[in-house]
C-alpha positions as CSV (number, residue, x, y, z in Angstrom):
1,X,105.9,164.8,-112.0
2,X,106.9,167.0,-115.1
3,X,106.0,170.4,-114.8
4,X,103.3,172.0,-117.0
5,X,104.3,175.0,-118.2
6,X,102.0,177.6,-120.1
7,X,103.8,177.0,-123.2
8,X,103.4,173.9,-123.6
9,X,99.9,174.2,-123.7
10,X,97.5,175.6,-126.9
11,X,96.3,179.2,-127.0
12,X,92.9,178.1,-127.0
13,X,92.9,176.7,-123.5
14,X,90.9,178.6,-121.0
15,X,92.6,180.7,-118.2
16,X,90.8,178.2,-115.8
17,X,91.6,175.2,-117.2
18,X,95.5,176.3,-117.4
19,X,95.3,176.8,-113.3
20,X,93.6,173.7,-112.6
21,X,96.4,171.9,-114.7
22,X,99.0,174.0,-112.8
23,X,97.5,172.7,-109.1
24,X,96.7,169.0,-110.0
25,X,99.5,168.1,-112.0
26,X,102.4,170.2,-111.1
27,X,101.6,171.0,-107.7
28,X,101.2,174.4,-107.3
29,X,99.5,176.1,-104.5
30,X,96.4,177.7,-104.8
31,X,97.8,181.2,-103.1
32,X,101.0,181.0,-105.4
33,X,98.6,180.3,-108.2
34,X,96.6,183.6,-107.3
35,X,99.6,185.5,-106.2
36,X,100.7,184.5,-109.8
37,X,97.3,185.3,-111.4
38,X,96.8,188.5,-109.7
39,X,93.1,187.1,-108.1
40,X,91.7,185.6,-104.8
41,X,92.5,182.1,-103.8
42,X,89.0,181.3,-103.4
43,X,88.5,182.4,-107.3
44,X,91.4,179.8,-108.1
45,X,89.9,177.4,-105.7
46,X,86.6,177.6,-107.3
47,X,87.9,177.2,-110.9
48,X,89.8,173.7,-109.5
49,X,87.1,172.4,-108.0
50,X,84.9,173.4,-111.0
51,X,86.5,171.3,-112.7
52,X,87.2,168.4,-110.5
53,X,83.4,167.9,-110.3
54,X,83.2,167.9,-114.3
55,X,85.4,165.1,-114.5
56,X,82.6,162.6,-114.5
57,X,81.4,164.1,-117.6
58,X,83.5,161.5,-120.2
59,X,84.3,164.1,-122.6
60,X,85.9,166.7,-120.1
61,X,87.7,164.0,-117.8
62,X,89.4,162.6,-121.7
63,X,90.1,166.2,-122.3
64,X,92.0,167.2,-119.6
65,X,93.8,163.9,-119.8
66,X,94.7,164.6,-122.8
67,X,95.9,168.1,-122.1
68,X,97.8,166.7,-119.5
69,X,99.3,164.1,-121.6
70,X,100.5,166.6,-124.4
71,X,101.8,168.9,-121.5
72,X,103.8,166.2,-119.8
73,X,105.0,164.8,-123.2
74,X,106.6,167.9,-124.1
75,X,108.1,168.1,-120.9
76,X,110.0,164.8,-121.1
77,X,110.6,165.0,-124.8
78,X,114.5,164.4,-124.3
79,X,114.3,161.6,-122.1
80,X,112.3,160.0,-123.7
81,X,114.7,159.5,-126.5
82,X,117.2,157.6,-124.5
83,X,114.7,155.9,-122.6
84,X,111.1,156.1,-122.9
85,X,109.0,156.0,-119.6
86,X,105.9,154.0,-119.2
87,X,102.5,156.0,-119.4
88,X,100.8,157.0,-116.4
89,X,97.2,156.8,-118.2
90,X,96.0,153.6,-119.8
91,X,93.7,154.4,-121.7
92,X,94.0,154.7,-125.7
93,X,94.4,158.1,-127.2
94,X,91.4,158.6,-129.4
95,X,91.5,161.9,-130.0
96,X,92.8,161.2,-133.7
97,X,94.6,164.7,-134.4
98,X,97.0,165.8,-131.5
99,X,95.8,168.8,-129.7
100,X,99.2,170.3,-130.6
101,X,97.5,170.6,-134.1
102,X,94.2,172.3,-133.0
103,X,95.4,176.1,-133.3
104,X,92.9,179.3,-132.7
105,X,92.2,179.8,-136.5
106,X,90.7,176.1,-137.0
107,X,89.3,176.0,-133.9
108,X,87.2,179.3,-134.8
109,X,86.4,177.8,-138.6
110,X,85.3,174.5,-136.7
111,X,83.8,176.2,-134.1
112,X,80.9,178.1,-136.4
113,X,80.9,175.1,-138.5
114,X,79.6,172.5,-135.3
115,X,77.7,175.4,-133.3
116,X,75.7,176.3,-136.5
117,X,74.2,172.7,-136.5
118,X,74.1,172.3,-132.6
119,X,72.4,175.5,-132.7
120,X,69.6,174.0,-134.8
121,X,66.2,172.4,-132.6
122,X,66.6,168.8,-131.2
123,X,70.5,168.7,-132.5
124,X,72.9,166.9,-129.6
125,X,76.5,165.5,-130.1
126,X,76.8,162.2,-130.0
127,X,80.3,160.7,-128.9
128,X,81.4,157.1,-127.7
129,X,84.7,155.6,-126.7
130,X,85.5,153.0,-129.3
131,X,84.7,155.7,-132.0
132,X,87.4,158.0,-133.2
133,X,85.5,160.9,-134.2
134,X,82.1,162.6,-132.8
135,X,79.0,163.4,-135.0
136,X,76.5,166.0,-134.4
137,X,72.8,164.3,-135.1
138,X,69.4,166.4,-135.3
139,X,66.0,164.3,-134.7
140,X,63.4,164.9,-136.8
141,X,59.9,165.4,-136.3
142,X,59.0,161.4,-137.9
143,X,61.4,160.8,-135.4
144,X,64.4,159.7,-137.5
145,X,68.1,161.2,-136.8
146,X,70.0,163.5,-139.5
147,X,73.6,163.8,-139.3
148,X,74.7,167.1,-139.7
149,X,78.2,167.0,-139.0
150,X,81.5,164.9,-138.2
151,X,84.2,166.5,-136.2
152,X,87.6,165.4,-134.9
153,X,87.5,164.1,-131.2
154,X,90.3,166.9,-130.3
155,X,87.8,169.8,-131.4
156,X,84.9,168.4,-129.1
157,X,87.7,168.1,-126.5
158,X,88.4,172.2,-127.3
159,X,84.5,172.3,-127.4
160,X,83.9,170.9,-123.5
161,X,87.0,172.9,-122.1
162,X,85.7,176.5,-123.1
163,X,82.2,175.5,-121.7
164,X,80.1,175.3,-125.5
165,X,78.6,171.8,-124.6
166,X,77.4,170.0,-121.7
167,X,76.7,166.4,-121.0
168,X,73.4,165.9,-121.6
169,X,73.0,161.8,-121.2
170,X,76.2,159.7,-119.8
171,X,76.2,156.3,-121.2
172,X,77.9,154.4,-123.6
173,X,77.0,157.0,-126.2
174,X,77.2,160.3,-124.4
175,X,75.1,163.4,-125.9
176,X,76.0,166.7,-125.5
177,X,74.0,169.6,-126.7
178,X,74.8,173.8,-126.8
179,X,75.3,175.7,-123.8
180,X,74.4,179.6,-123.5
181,X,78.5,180.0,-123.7
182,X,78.2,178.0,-126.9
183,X,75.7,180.5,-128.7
184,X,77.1,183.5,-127.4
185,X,80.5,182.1,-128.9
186,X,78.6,181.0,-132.4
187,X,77.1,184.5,-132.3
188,X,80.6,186.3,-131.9
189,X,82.1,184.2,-134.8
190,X,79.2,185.0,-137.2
191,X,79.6,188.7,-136.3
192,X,83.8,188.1,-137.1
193,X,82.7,187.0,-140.3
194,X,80.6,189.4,-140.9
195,X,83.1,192.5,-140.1
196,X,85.8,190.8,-142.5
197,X,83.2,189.9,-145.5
198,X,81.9,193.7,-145.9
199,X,84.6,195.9,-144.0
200,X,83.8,197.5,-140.0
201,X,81.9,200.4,-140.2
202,X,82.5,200.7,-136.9
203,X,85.0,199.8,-134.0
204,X,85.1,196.2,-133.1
205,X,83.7,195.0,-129.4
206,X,83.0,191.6,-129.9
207,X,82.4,190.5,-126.9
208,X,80.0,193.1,-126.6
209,X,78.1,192.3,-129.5
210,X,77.4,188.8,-129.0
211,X,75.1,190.3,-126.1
212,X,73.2,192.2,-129.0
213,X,70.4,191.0,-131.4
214,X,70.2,193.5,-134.0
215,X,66.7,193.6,-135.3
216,X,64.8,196.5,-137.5
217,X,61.6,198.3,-137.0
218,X,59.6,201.0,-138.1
219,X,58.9,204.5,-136.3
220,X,57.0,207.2,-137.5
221,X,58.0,210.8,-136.6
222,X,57.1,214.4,-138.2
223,X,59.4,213.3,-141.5
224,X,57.4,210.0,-142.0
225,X,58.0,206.5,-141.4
226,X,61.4,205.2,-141.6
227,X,63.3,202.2,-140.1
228,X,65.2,201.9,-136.9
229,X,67.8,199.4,-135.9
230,X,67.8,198.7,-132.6
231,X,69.1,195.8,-129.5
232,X,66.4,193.0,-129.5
233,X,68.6,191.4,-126.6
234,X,67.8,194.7,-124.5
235,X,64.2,193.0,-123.5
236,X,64.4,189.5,-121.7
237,X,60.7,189.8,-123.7
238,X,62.3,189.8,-126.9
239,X,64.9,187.0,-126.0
240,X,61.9,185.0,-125.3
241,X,60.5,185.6,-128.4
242,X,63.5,184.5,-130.5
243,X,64.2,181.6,-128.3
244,X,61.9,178.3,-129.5
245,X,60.8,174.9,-128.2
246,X,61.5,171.3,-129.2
247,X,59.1,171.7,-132.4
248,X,60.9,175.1,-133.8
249,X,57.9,176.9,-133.0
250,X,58.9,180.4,-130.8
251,X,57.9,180.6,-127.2
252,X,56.2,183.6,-127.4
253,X,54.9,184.7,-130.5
254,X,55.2,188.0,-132.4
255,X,51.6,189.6,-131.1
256,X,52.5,188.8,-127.2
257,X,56.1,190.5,-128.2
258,X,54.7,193.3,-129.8
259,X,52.0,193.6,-126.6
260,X,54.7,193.5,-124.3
261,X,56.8,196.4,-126.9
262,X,53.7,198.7,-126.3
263,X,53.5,198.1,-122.3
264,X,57.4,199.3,-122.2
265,X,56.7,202.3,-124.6
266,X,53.8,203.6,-122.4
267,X,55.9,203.0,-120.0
268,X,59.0,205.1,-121.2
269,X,56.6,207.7,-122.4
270,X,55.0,208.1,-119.2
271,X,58.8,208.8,-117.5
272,X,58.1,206.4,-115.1
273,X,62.0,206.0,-114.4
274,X,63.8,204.9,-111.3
275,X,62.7,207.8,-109.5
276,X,59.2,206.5,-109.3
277,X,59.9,202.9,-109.6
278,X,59.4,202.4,-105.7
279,X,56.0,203.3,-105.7
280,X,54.8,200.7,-107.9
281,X,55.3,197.7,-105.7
282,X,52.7,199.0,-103.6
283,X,50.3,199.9,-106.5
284,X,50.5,196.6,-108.0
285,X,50.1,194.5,-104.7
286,X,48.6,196.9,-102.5
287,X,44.8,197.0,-101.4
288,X,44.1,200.6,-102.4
289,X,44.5,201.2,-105.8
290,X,43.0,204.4,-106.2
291,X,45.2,205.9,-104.4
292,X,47.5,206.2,-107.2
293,X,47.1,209.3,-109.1
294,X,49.5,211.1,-111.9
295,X,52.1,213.1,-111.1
296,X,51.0,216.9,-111.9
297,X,52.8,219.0,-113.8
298,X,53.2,216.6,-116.5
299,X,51.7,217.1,-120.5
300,X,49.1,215.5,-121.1
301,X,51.5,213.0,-123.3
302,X,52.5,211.6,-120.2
303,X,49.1,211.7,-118.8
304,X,47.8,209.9,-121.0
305,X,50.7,207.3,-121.2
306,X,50.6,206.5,-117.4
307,X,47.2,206.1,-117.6
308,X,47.0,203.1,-120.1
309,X,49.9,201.5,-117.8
310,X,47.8,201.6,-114.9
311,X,44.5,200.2,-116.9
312,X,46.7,197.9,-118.0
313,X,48.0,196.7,-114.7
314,X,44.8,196.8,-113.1
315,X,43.4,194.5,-115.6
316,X,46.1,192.0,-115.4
317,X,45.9,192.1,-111.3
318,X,48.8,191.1,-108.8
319,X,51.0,188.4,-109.9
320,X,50.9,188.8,-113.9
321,X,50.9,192.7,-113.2
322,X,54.0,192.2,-111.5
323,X,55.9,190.0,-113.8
324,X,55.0,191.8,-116.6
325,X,55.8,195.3,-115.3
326,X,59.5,193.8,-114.2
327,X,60.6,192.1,-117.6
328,X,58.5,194.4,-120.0
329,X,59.5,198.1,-118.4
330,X,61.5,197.1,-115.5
331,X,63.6,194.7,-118.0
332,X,64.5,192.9,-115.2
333,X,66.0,188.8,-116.0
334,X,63.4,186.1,-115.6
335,X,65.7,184.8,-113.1
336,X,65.8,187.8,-111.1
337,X,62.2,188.5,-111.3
338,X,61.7,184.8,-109.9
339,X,64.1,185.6,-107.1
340,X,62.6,188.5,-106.4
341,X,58.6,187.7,-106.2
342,X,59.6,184.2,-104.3
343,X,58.7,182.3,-107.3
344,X,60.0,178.7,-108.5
345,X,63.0,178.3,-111.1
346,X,61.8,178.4,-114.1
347,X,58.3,178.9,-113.4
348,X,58.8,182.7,-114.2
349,X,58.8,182.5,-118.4
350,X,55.1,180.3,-117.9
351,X,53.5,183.3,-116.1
352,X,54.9,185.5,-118.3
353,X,53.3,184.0,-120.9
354,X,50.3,183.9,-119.1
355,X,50.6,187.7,-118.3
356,X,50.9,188.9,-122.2
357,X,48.4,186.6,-123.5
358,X,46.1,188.9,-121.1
359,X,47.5,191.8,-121.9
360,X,47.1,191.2,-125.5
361,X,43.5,190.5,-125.2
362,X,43.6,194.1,-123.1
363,X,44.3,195.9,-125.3
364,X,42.3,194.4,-128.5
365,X,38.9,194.6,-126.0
366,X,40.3,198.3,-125.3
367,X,41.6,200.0,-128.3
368,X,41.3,197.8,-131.0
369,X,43.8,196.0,-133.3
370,X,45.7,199.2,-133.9
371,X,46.7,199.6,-130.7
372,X,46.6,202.7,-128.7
373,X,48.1,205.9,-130.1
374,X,51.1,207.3,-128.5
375,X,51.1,210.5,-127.4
């Protein structure tokens, strides 16, 4: 069998995908591939069989095919000239421009292009094998599809190697819709753009920013109110709040965000850090609450502060008390939390919900619309 060798392959092409090629078609072992790679031969063995398993998603088992085809083409390119050898794979090549062609730079400008409408609610791509290209459709709320956008059949081949779609629906016509990978790609490109339009005022870390949702808001110290820019993607809360449903509407809206905002700055204000942290499992869930009692020593800032997190804990009770002190102060993952609290997947963002729809209500029935003041 030819042997694939890394520079017959694009740029583009994962790390991953390059050492399952290696193993599967030329035969290299998986210690010489980690020996090679510098990593553990479980790491490379999980990467293979990673993508083993995705080969009965269509698009990724005709990707790597046709990876495999370019890489062994180039291998034989000289024999085939005196004697072309009969393909190993069947079936037609549909992927309409070679991936040869598919450099970085247009896979980037193609990239923000397609994730910007798979991005958008209810937006899957659509792909089938007779058709040449793959199209990018949005349902509507009548219940009509919009196409957004056509793309070459080699760029959604780029798309399901580096993990920005997965198979949503096998069938004739498979759908695929954005993975997490997807947005967090989408999200570095725009940024890119962004640095080159109006010049870095900064030093680059893009792969740090596309953890980081840059939102404004406004403070008020001894010089007045002014704004703030700060990391939305710092709260799971505020994540929440960004994300939205199949309608468009936002999971959580602005005045559970905001409630959950206030629970964290009573919170911070009361220096309830790490150092305390371990006590709170026990106040939440325990049977005697009034045991708990302020720290002394403290101003009366702080007093205060811890005060209004424990009315609001009590009010919520065990259970929400817990899920909201995790994500809201603790800023621990939904996931984690669920772990954690021997919850179900996925049920952890519902309680959540639950939790700051009561602790809104807390603290209108408490302090009013205003809110409490800080300090």
């Amino acid at each position: 069998m030819p042997e694939v060798t890394a520079a017959s392959l694009p740029d583009w092409l994962p790390a991953a995908v390059r050492h399952y090629l290696d193993h599967t078609e030329d035969g290299t072992s998986l210690r010489e591939l980690a020996r090679r790679e510098g990593l553990h031969a479980s790491t490379i063995l999980r990467q293979v069989r990673r993508f083993e398993n995705r080969r009965e998603d269509p698009l990724m088992d005709e990707a790597l095919t046709a990876i495999s085809r370019l890489a062994s083409r180039q291998s034989v390119v000289s024999a085939e000239k005196d004697d072309p050898p009969m393909s190993v794979h069947q079936r037609p090549d549909r992927s309409g421009m070679p991936p040869e062609a598919l450099d970085e730079h247009m896979l980037q400008r193609e990239g923000m292009r397609v994730l910007r409408r798979l991005a958008e609610p209810r937006a899957v791509m659509a792909i089938a094998p007779d058709l040449d290209k793959a199209v990018v459709l949005r349902e509507l709320p009548d219940g009509r599809s919009l196409r957004t956008a056509v793309l070459e059949r080699s760029v959604a081949h780029a798309f399901a190697l580096k993990d920005w779609v997965t198979c949503r629906k096998p069938g004739r016509v498979s759908t695929y819709e954005i993975t997490s990978a997807g947005r967090a790609a989408l999200k570095r490109m725009v940024d890119e753009e962004d640095r080159r339009r109006h010049g870095m005022a900064e030093g680059a870390t893009p792969f740090g920013d596309q953890h980081r949702v840059w939102g404004d808001r406004e403070v008020i110290d001894d010089a007045g109110p002014r704004r703030v820019r700060y990391n939305l993607a710092e709260s799971p809360v505020a994540l929440l709040g960004r994300r939205r449903d199949r309608d468009g509407k936002p999971f959580l809206e602005p005045e559970l965000v905001a409630a959950a905002e206030r629970l964290r700055e009573d919170f911070e204000l009361a220096q309830m850090g790490p150092r305390v942290a371990q006590n709170w499992d026990r106040f939440l869930t325990g049977g005697d609450r009034g045991a708990f009692q302020p720290d002394s020593g403290l101003g009366e800032g702080p007093s205060s502060a811890r005060g209004r997190v424990a009315a609001a804990l009590r009010d919520l009770g065990p259970g929400l008390g817990d899920v909201a002190l995790r994500c809201c102060c603790f800023l621990e993952g939904l996931e984690v939390a669920e772990k954690r609290m021997g919850w179900a997947a996925r049920s952890g963002k519902i309680v959540l919900r639950i939790a700051l729809m009561r602790l809104r209500r807390h603290y209108e029935e408490t302090y009013g619309k205003s809110g409490p003041l800080i300090g």
